[in-house]
MDAnalysis code that builds the backbone (N, CA, C; Angstrom):
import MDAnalysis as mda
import numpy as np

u = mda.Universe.empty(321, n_residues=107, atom_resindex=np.repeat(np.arange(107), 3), trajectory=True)
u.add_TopologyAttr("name", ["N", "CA", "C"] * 107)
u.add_TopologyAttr("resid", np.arange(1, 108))
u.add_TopologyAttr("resname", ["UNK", "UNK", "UNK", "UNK", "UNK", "UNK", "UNK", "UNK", "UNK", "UNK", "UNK", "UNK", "UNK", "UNK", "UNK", "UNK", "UNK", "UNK", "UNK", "UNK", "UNK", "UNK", "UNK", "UNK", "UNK", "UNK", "UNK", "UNK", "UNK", "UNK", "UNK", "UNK", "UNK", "UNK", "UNK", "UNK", "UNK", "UNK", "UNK", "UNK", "UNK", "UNK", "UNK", "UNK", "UNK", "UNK", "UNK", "UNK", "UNK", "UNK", "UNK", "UNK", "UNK", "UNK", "UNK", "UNK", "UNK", "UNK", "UNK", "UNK", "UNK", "UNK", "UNK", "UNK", "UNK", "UNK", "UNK", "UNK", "UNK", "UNK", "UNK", "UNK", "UNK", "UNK", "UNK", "UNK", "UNK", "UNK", "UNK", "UNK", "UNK", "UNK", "UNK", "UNK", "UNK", "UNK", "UNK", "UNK", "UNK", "UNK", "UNK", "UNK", "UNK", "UNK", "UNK", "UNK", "UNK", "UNK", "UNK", "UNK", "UNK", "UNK", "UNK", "UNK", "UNK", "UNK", "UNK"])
u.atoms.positions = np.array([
    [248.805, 224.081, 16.701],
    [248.566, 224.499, 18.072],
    [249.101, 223.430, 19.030],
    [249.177, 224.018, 20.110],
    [250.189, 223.173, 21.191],
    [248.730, 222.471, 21.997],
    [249.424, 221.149, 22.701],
    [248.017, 220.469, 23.267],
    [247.593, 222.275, 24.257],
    [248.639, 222.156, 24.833],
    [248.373, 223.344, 26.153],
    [247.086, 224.418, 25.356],
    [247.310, 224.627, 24.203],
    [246.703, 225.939, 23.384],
    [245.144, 225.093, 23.447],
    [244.980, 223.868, 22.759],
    [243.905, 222.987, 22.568],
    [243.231, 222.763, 23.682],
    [243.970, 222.816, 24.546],
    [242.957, 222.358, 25.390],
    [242.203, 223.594, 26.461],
    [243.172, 224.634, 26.353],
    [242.403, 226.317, 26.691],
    [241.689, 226.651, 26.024],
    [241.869, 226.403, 24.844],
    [240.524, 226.256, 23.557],
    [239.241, 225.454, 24.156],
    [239.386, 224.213, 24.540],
    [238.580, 223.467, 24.838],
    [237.958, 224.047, 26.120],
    [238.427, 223.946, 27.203],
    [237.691, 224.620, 28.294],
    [236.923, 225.874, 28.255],
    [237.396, 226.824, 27.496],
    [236.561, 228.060, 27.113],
    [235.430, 227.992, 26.223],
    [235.357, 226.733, 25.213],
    [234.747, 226.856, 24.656],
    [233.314, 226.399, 25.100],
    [233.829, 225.538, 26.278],
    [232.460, 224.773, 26.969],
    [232.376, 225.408, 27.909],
    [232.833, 226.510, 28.906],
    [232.892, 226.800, 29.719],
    [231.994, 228.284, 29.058],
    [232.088, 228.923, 27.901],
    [231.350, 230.450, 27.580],
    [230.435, 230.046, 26.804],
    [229.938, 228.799, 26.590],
    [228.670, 228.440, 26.061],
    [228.721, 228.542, 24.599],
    [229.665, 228.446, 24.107],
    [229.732, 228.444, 22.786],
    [229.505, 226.671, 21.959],
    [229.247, 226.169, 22.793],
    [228.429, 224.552, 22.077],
    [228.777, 223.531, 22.970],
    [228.143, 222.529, 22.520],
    [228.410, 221.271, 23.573],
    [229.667, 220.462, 23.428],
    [229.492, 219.643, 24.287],
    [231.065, 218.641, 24.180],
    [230.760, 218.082, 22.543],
    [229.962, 217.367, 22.124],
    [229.900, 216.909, 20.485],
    [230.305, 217.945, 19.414],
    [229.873, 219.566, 20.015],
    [230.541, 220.257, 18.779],
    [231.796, 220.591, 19.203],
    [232.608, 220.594, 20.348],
    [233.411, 220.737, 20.343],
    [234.636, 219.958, 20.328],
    [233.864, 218.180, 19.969],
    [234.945, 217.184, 19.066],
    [235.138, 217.795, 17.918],
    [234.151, 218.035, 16.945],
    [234.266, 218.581, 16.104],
    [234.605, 219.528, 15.432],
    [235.048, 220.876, 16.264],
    [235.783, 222.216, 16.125],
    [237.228, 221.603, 16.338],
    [237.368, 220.372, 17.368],
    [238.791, 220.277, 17.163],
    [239.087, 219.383, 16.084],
    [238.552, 218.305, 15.370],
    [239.097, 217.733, 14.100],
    [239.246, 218.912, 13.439],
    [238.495, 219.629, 13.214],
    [239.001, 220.819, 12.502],
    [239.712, 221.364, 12.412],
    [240.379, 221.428, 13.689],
    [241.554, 222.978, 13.781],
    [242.807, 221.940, 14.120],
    [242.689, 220.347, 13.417],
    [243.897, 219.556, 13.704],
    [243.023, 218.672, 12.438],
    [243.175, 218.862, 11.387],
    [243.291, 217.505, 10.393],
    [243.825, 216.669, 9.854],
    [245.340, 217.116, 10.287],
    [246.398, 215.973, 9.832],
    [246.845, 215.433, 11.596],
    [246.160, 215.615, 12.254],
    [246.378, 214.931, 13.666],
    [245.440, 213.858, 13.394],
    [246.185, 212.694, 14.640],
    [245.868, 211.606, 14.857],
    [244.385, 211.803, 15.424],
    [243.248, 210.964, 15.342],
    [241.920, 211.480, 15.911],
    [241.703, 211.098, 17.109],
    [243.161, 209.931, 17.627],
    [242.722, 209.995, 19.051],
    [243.113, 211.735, 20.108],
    [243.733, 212.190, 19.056],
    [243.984, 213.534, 19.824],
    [242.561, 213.932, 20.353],
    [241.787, 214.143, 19.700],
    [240.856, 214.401, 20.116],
    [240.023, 214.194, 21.393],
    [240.094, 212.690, 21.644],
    [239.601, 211.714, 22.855],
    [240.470, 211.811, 23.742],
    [241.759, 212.230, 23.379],
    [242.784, 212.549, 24.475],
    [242.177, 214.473, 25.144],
    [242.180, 215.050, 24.455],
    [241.639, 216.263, 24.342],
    [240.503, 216.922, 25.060],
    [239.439, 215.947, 24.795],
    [237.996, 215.463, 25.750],
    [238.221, 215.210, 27.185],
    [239.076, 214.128, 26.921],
    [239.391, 213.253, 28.635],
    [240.003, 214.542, 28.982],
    [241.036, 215.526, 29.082],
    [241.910, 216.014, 30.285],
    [241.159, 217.055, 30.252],
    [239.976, 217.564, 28.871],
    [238.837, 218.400, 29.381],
    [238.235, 218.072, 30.554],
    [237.257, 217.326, 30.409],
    [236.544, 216.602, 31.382],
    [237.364, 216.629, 32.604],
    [238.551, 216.087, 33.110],
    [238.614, 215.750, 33.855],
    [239.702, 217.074, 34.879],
    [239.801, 218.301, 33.577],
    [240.269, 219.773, 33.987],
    [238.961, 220.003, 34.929],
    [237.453, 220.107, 34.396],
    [236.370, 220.651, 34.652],
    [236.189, 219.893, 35.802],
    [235.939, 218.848, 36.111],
    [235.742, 217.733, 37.313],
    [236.887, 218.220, 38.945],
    [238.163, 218.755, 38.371],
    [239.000, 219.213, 39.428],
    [238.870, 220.362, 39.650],
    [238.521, 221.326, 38.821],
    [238.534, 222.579, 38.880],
    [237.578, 223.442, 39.649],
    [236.024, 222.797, 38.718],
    [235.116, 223.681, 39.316],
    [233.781, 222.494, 40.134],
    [233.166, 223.186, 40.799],
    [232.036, 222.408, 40.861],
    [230.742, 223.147, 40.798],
    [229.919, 222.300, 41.232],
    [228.068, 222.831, 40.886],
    [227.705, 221.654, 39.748],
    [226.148, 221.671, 39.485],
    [225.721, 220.525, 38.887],
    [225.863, 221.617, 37.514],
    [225.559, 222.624, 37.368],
    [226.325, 222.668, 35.308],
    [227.850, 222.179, 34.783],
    [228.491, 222.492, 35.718],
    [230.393, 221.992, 35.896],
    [230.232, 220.797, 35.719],
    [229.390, 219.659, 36.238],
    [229.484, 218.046, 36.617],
    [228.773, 217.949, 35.223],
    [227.654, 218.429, 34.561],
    [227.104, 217.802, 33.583],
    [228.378, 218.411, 32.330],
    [228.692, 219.503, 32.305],
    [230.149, 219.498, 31.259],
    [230.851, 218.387, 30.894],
    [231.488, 217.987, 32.240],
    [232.366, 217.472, 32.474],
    [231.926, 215.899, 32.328],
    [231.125, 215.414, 32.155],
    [230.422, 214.177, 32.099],
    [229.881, 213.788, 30.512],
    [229.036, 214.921, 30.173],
    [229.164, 215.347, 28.799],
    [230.559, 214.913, 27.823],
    [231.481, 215.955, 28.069],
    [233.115, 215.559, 27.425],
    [233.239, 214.154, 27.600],
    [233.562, 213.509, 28.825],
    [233.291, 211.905, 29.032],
    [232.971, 211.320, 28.037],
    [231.617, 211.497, 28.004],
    [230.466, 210.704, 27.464],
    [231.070, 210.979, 25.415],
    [231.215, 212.141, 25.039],
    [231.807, 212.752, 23.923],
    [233.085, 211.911, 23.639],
    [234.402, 211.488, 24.501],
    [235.307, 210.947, 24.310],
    [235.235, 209.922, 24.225],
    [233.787, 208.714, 25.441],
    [233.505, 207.828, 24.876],
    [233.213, 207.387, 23.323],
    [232.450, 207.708, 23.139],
    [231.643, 208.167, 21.635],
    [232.372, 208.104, 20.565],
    [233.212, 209.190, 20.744],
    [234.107, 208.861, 19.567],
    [235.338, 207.846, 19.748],
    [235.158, 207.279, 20.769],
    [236.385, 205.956, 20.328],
    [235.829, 205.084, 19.895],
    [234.194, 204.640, 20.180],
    [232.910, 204.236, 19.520],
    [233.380, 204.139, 18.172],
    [233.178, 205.232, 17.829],
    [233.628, 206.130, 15.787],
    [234.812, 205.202, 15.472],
    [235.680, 205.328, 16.142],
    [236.957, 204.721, 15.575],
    [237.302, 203.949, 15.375],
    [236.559, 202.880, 16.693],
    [236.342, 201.438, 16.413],
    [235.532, 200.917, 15.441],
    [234.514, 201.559, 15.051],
    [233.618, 201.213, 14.353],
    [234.247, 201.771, 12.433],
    [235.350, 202.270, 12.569],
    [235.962, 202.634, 11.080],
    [236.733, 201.734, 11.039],
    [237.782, 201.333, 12.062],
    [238.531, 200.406, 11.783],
    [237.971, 199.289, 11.683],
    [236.710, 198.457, 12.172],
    [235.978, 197.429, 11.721],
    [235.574, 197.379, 10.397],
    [235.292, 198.378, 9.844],
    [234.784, 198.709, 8.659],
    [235.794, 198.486, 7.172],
    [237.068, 198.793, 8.240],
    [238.141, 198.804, 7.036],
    [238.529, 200.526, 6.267],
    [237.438, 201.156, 7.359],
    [238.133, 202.783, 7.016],
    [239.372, 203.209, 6.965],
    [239.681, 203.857, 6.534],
    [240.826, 204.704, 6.913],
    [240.246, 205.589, 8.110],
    [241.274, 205.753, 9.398],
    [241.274, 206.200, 10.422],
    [242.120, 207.187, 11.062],
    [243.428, 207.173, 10.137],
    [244.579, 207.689, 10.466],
    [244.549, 209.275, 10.758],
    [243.858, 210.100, 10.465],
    [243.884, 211.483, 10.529],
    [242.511, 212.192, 10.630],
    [242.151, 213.292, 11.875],
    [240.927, 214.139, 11.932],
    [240.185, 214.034, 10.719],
    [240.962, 214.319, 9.783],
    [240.280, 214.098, 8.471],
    [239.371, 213.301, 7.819],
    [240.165, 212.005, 7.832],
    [239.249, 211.079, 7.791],
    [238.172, 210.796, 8.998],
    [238.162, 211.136, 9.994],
    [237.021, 211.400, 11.340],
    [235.801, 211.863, 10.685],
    [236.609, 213.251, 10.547],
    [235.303, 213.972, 9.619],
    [234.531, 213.621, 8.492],
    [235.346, 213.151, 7.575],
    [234.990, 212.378, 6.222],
    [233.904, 211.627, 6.923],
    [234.073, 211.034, 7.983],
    [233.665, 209.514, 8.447],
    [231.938, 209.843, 8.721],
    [232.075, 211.302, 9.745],
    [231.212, 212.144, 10.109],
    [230.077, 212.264, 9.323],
    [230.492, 212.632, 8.126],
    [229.730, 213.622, 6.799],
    [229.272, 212.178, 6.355],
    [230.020, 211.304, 6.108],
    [229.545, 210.058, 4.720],
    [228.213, 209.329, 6.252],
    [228.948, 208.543, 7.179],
    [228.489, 207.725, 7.631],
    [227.422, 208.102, 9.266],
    [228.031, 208.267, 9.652],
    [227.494, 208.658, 11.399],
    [227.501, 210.376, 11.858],
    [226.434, 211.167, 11.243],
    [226.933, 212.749, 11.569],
    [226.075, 212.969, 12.866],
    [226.368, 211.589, 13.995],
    [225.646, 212.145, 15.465],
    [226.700, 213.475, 15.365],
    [227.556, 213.618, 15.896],
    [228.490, 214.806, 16.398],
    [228.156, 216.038, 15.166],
    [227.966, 215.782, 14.314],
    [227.787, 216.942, 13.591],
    [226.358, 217.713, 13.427],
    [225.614, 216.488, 14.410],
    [223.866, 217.354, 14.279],
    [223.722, 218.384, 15.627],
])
């Protein structure tokens, strides 16, 4: 999928209530596992910051702050694999990372 596709993915998905910014890091390692996992945090941010230009009202601002807070988070994850001596290189290993070590995003 094209970022453009990912990230219409992304806005709809937080935008029709289909889960929060944490599950929707996680729907995208999924639907990109041989992508780099900062895609993801890249993915989050121009969410967030689509929702922040786009719309307003205080559910729009907590979305959009949410994703933030979600993109923070997982660069958190990444730093904290590469300290570790993880492998980091691909969604994949994100997820792996998810399941073995830290499943905040996956609860």
């Amino acid at each position: 999928m094209s970022v453009e596709d990912l990230s219409e993915f992304a806005v709809n998905f937080l935008l029709s209530g289909h889960g929060t910014s944490r599950q929707l890091a996680v729907q995208l390692a999924q639907k990109m596992p041989q992508s780099p996992p900062l895609e993801v945090v890249f993915l989050l941010s121009i969410t967030a910051s689509g929702i922040e230009e786009t719309f307003s009202g205080p559910q729009m601002e907590r979305l959009a702050v949410e994703s933030w807070r979600a993109a923070a988070l997982l660069s958190v994850d990444l730093h904290m694999m590469q300290l570790r001596g993880l492998r980091c290189a691909t969604c994949h290993d994100l997820l792996t990372y998810w399941r073995q070590v830290d499943g905040f995003f996956l609860a």
